[in-house]
C-alpha positions as CSV (number, residue, x, y, z in Angstrom):
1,X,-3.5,-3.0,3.8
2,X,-6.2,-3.8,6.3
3,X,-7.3,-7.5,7.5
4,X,-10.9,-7.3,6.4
5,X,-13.8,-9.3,8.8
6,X,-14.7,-12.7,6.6
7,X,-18.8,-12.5,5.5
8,X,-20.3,-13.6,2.9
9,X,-19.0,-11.8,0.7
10,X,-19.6,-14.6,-2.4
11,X,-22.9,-12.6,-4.2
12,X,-21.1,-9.8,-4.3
13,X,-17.4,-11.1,-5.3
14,X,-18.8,-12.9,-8.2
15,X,-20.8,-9.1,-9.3
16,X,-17.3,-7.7,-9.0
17,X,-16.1,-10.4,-11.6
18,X,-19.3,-10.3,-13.9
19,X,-18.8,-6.2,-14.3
20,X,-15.4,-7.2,-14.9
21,X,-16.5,-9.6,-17.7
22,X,-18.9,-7.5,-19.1
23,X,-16.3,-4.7,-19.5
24,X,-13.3,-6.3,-20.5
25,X,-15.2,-8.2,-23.2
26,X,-17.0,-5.0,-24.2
27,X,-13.2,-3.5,-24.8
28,X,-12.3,-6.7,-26.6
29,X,-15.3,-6.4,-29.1
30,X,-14.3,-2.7,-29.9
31,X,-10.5,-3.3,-30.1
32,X,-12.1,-5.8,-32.7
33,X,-13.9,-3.1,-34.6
34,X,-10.5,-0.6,-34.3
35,X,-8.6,-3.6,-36.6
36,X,-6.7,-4.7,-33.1
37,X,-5.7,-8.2,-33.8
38,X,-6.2,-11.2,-32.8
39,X,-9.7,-10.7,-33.1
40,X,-11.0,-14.3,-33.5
41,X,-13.8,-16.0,-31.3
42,X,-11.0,-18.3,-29.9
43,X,-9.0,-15.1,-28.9
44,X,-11.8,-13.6,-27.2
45,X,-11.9,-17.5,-25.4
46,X,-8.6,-17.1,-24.5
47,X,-9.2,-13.2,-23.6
48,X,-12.1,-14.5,-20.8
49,X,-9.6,-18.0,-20.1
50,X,-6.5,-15.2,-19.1
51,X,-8.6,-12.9,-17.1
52,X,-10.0,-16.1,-15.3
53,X,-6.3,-17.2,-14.7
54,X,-5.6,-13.9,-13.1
55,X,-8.5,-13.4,-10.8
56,X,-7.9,-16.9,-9.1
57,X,-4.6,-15.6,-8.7
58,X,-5.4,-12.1,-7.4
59,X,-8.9,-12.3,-6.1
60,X,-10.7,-8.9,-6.2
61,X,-11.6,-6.7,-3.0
62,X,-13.7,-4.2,-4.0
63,X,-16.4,-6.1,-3.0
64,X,-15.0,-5.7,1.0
65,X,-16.9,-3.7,3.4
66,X,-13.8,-1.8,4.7
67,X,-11.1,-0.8,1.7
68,X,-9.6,1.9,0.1
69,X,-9.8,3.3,-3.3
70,X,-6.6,3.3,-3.6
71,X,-6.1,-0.8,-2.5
72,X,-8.8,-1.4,-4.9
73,X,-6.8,0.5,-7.9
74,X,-3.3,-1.7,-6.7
75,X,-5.2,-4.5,-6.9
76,X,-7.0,-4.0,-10.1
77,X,-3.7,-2.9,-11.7
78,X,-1.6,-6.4,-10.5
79,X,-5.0,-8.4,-12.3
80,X,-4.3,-6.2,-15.3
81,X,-0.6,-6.9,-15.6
82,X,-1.2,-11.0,-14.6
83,X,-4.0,-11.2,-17.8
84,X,-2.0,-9.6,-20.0
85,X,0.7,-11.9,-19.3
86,X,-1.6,-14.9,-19.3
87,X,-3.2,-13.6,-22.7
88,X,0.2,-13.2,-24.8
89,X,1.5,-16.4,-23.2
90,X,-2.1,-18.1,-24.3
91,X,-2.4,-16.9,-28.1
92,X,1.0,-17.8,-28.2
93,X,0.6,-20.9,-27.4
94,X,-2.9,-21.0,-29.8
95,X,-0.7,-19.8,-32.5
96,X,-3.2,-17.2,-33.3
97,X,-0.7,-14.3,-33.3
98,X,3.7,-14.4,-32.7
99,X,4.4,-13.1,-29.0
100,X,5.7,-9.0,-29.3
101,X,6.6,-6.9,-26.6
102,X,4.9,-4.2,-27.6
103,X,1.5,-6.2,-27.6
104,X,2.0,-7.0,-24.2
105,X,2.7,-3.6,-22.9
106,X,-0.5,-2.4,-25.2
107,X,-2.3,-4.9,-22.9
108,X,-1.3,-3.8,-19.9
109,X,-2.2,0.0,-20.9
110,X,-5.4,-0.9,-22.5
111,X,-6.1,-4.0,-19.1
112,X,-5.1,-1.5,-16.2
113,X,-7.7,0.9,-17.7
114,X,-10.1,-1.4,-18.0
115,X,-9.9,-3.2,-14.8
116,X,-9.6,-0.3,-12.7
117,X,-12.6,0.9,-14.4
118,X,-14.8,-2.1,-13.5
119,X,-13.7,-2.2,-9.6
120,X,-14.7,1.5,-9.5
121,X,-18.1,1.0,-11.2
122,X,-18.5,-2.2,-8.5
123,X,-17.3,-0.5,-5.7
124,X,-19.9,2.4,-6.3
125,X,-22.5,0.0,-7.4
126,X,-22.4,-1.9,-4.2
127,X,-22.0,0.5,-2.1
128,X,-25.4,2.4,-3.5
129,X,-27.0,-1.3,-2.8
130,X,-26.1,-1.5,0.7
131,X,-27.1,2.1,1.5
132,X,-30.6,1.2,0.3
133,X,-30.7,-1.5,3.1
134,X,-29.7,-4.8,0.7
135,X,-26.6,-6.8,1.2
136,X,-26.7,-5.5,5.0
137,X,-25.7,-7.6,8.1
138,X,-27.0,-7.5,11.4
139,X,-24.6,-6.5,14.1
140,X,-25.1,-6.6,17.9
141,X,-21.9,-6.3,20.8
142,X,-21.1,-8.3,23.8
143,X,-19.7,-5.8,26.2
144,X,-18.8,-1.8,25.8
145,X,-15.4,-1.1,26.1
146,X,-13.8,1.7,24.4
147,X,-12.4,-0.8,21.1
148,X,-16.3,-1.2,20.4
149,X,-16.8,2.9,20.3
150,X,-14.4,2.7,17.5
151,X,-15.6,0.1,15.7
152,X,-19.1,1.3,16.2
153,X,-18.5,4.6,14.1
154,X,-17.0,2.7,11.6
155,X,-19.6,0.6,10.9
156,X,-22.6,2.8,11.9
157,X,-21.9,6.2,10.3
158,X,-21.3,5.0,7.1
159,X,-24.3,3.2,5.4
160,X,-22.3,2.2,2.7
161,X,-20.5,-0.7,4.7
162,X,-23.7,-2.0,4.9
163,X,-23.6,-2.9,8.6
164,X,-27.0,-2.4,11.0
165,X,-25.7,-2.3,14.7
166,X,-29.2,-3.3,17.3
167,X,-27.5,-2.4,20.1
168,X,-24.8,-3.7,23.2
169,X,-25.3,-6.4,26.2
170,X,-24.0,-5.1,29.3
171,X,-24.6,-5.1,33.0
172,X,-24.3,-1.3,33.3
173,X,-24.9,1.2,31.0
174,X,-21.9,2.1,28.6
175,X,-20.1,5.1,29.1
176,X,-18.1,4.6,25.9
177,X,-21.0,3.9,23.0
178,X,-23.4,6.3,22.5
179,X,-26.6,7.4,24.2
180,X,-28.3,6.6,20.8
181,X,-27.0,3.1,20.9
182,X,-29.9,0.9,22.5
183,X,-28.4,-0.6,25.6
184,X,-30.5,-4.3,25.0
185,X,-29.7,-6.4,28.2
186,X,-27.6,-7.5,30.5
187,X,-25.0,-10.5,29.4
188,X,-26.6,-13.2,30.9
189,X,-29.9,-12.2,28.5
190,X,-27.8,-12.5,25.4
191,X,-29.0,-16.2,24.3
192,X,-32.4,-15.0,24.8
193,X,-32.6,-12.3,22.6
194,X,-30.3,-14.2,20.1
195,X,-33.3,-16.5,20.0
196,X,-35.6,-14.6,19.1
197,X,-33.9,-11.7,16.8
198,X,-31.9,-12.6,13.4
199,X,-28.4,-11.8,14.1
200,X,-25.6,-12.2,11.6
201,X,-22.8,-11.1,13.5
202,X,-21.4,-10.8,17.3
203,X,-18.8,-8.6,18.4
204,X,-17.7,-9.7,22.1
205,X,-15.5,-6.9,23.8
206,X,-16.0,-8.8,27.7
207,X,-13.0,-8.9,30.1
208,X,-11.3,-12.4,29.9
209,X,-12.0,-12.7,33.3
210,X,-15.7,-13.4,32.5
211,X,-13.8,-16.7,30.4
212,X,-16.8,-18.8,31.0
213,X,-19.8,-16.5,29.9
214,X,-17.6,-15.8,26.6
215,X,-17.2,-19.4,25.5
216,X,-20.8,-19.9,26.4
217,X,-22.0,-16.8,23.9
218,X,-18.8,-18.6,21.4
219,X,-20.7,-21.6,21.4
220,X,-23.8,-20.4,20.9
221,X,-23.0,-18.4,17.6
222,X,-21.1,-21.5,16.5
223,X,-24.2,-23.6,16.6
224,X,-26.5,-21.0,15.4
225,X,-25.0,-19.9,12.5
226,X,-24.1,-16.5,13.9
227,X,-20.4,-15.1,13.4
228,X,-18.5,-14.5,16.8
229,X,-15.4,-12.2,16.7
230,X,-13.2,-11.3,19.8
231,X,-12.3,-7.6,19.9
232,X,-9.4,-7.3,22.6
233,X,-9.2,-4.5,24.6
234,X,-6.1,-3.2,23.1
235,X,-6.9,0.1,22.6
236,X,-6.8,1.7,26.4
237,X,-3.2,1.5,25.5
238,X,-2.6,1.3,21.9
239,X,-4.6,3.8,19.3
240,X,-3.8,2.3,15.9
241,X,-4.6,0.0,13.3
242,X,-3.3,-3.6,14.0
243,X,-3.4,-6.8,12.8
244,X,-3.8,-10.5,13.3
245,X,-1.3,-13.2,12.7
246,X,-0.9,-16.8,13.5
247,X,2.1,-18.3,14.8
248,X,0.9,-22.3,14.2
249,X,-2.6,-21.8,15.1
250,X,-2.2,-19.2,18.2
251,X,-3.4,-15.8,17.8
252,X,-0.8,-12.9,17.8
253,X,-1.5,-9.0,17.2
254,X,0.9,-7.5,15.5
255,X,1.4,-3.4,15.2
256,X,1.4,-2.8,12.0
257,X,0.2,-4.4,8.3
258,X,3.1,-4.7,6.1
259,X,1.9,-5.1,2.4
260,X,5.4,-5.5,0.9
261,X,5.8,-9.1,3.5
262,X,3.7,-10.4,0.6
263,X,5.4,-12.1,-2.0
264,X,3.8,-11.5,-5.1
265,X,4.1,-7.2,-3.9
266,X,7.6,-7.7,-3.4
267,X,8.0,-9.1,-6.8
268,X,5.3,-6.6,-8.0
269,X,7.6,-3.7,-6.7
270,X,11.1,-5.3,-7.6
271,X,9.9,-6.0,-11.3
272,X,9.0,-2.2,-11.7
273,X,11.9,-1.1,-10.3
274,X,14.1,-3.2,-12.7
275,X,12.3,-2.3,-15.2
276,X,12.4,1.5,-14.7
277,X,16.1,1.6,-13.6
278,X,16.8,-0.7,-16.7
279,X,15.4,1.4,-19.3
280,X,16.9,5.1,-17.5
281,X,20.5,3.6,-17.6
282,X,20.3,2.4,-21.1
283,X,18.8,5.1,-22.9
284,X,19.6,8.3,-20.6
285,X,22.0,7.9,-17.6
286,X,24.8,7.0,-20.0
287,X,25.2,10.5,-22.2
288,X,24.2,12.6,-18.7
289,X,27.0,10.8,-17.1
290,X,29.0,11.5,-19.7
291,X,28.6,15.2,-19.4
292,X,28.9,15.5,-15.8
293,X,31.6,13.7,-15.3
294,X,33.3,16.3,-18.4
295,X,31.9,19.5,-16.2
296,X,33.3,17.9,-12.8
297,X,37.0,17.3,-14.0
298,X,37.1,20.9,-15.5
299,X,35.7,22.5,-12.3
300,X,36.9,20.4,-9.4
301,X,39.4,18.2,-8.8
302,X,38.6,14.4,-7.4
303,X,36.0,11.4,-8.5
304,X,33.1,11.8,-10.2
305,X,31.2,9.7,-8.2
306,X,30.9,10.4,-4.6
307,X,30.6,7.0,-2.5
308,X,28.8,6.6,0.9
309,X,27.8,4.5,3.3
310,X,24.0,4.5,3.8
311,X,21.7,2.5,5.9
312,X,19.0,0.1,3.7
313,X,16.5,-2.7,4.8
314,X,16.7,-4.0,8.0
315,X,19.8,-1.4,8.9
316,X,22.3,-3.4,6.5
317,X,24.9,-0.9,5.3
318,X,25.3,-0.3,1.8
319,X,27.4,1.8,-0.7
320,X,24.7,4.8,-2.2
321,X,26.2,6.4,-5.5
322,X,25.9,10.1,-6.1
323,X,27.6,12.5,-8.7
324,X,30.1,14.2,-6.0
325,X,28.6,17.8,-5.9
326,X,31.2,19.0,-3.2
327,X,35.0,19.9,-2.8
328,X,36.7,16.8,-1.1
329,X,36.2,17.4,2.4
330,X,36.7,15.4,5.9
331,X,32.8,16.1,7.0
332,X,31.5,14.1,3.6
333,X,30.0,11.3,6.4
334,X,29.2,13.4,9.1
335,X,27.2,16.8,8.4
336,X,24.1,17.3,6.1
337,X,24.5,20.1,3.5
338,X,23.4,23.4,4.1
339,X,21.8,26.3,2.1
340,X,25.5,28.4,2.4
341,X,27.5,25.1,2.5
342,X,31.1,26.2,1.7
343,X,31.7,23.0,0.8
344,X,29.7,23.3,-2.7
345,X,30.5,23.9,-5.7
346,X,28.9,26.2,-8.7
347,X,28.5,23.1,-10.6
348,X,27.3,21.3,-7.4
349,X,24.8,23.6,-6.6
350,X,23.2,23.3,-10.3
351,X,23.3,19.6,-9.6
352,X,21.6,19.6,-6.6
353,X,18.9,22.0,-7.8
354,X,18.2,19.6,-10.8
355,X,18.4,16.3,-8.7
356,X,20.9,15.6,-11.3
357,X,23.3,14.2,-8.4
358,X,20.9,11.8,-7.4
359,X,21.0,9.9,-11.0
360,X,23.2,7.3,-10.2
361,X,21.2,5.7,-7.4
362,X,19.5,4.1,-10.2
363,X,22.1,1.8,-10.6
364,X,22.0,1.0,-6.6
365,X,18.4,0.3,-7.8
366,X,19.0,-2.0,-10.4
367,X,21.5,-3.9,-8.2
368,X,18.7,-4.0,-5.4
369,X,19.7,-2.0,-2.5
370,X,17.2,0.4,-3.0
371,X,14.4,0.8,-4.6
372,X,12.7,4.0,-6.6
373,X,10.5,4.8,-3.9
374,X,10.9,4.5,-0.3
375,X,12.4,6.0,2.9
376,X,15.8,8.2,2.0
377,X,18.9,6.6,3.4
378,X,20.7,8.2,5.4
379,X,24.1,8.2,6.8
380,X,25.6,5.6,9.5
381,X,26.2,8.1,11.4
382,X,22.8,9.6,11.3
383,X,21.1,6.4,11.6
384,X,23.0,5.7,15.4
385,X,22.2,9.6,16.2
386,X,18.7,9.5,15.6
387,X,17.9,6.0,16.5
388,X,18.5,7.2,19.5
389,X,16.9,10.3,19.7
390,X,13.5,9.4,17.8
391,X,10.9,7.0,18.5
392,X,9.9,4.3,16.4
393,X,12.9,5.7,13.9
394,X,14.2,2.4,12.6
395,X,10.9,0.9,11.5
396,X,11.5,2.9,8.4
397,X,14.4,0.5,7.5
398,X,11.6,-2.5,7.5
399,X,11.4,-1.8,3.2
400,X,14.2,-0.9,1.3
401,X,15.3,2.6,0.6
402,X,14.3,5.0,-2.3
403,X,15.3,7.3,-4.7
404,X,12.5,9.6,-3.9
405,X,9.9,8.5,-1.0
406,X,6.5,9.9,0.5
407,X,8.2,12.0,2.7
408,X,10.4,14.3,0.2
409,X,7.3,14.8,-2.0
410,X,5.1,15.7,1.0
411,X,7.2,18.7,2.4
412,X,10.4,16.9,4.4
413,X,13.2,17.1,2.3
414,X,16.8,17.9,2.6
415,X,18.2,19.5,5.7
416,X,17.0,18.6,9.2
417,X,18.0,21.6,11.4
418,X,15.6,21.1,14.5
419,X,14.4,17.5,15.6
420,X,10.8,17.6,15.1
421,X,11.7,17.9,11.3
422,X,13.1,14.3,11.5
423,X,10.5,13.1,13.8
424,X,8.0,14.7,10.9
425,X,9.9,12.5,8.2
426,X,10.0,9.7,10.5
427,X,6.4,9.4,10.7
428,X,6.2,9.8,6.9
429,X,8.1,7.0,6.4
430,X,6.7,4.3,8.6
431,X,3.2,5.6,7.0
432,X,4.8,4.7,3.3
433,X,5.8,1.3,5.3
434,X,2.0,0.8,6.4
435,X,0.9,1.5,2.8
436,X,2.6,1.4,0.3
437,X,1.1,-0.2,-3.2
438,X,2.0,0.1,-6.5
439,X,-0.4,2.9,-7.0
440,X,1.1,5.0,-4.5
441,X,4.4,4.6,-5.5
442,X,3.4,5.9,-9.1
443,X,1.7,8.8,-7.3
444,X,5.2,9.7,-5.5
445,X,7.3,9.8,-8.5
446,X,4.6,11.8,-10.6
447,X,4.9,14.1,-7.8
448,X,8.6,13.9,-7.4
449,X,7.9,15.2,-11.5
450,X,6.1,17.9,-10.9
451,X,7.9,19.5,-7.6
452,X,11.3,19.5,-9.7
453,X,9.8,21.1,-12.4
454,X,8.2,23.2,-10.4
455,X,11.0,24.1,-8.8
456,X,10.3,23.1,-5.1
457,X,13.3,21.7,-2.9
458,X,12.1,22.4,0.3
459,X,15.1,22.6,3.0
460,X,17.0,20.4,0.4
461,X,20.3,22.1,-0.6
């Protein structure tokens, strides 16, 4: 998730909505046509009243300069599942039609479709405006340092941000920006040329130690309807995304944007999960468990379920559940498995090549201490050993563990024999951390999907 700069973004919000409208309406009018009931004029009402409901709630972003196709999709997709609910809940109410489940989940099918569809066809529309020259703002900096190079090819290379950069202020030429980049005065000549050139935005990268000339410039945009914005010279020392917080009203940069610190995603996430594990452990898990736990007595002595301590959000300990693949042996909580592993069984091995051993983490799922998509656990005893040895290694534990996770679906799974394969994962994890969205996680486990049947396992044995 990334903090986007506040514009006036209004005009084109409320084009995002209309296409919405337009479409959703248009899908209501056919579904009308195919016999879908309720097809009433008070149910289309309600139909516009629900979708209204949910965009207050979960405000579009397509509309925002700087986004990803793939926030825009999460987004569209949480709006889809709030109007549905809305909807039922409303014609309920109406009386215009009993409440069924299976309306609701045709809703969210027919919504998610829908919606997505619209923030596409906005996000493309918008973006072909503003590379015509409308909807453009007018950029100029305050200082060069090296943050403003990055910023500059972010909003100059693309047209389809819709920013027009003039040119810097600074006493010497930069030797960060670009040659191309008009160099338009010194600092002291900034209010001039503000007063005589439109200007929408400033971007102000001086040292704090010129504290006086900035709050001059400050107040200057304040009263002149410009928008000031302090970019701190961060990135001599840090070169990554970060983002802004408040503690009361002071100021804090923090490392990294954590979507799942938002409520309504951590309901969003834990909702799917329950629902997922839920529906796998009624209808499925019980008959598989059945059988393995039939196979496991007849080929090995000991449990059928293998029990072990694994590491979950924010380093808490927890008990992960596996079908024991493996002889009873003194190493269970110390060494990973290996491709020759005398400790395996026949039966283990078929296990392990189906993923069928994994199965009962679902009920670690549905009892919260992991999730289906995140990090892996791992061991305590892995945890200490490479919290020590790899950097930034425990940030991974800031979101609960998975059944299956970016990482394993991506090319690091199973054994990790040399440490730059961890340090590999590591970073794969903290990226799933950075990112995650409901989206993604649906991309993971159709991958997950395909590499089993597929047949790839990586060094996973």
């Amino acid at each position: 998730m990334q903090v986007q700069i506040s514009d006036r973004a209004g005009l084109s919000r409320w084009m995002v909505i209309a296409v919405d409208i337009l479409l959703l309406n248009a899908v209501f009018v056919l579904g009308s046509h195919l016999g879908m009931k309720p097809t009433t004029h008070m149910a289309q009402m309600l139909w516009n009243m629900a979708y209204l409901i949910s965009v207050i709630i979960n405000t579009p972003i397509a509309q925002n300069r700087f986004v990803k196709a793939e926030q825009i999709i999460s987004k569209a997709i949480g709006t889809a599942i709030l109007m549905a609910v809305a909807y039922s809940v409303l014609i309920s109410l109406a009386r215009l039609y009993d409440f069924h489940w299976m309306i609701l989940a045709i809703n969210i099918a027919v919504l998610i479709l829908t919606i997505s569809a619209s923030r596409v066809i906005s996000r493309l529309l918008l973006r072909a405006t503003r590379r015509r020259g409308k909807d453009r703002r007018t950029v100029v900096f305050a200082g060069a340092g090296v943050n403003l190079r990055a910023l500059y090819d972010r909003m100059a290379l693309d047209l389809s941000t819709g920013y027009n950069v003039k040119g810097y202020f600074e006493d010497q030429p930069s030797t960060h920006l670009p040659e191309t980049l008009q160099r338009l005065g010194t600092v002291s000549q900034i209010t001039s040329y503000l007063d005589n050139n439109h200007v929408d935005m400033l971007f102000c990268n001086l040292s704090s130690s010129r504290s006086e000339e900035i709050l001059q410039i400050m107040n200057y945009c304040e009263n002149h309807l410009i928008r000031f914005y302090s970019v701190p010279n961060v990135r001599n020392y840090v070169h990554r995304a970060m983002k802004v917080e408040y503690v009361d009203d002071v100021p804090v940069l923090t490392l990294r944007s954590e979507p799942l610190l938002n409520p309504f995603n951590r309901i969003t996430k834990r909702l799917f999960d329950v629902l997922v594990s839920l529906t796998f452990l009624v209808t499925c898990f019980w008959w598989i468990a059945a059988i393995v736990a039939l196979i496991t007595k007849i080929t090995m002595p000991g449990p059928v379920f293998f029990r072990q301590k694994r590491n979950g959000i924010n380093g808490d300990e927890f008990t992960c559940l596996k079908f024991r693949s493996m002889r009873v042996n003194a190493d269970a909580d110390k060494v990973q498995a290996t491709k020759n592993d005398p400790r395996k069984t026949k039966w283990g091995n078929i296990m392990r090549k189906t993923n069928i051993d994994e199965l009962p983490q679902f009920i670690n799922v549905l009892l919260g201490d992991m999730s289906i998509v995140g990090p892996r656990p791992h061991m305590v005893k892995h945890t200490e050993e490479y919290g020590a040895l790899v950097d930034k290694y425990m940030v991974r534990h800031y979101t609960k563990p998975g059944i299956t996770g970016w990482a394993q679906v991506t090319g690091s799974r199973g054994e990790t024999s040399e440490l730059w394969m961890m340090e590999e994962r590591i970073k794969k994890d903290i990226w799933y951390v950075e990112n995650w969205s409901l989206l993604l996680d649906l991309k993971i486990i159709f991958k997950t999907i395909t590499n089993a049947l597929g047949g790839e396992k990586g060094n996973a044995y």
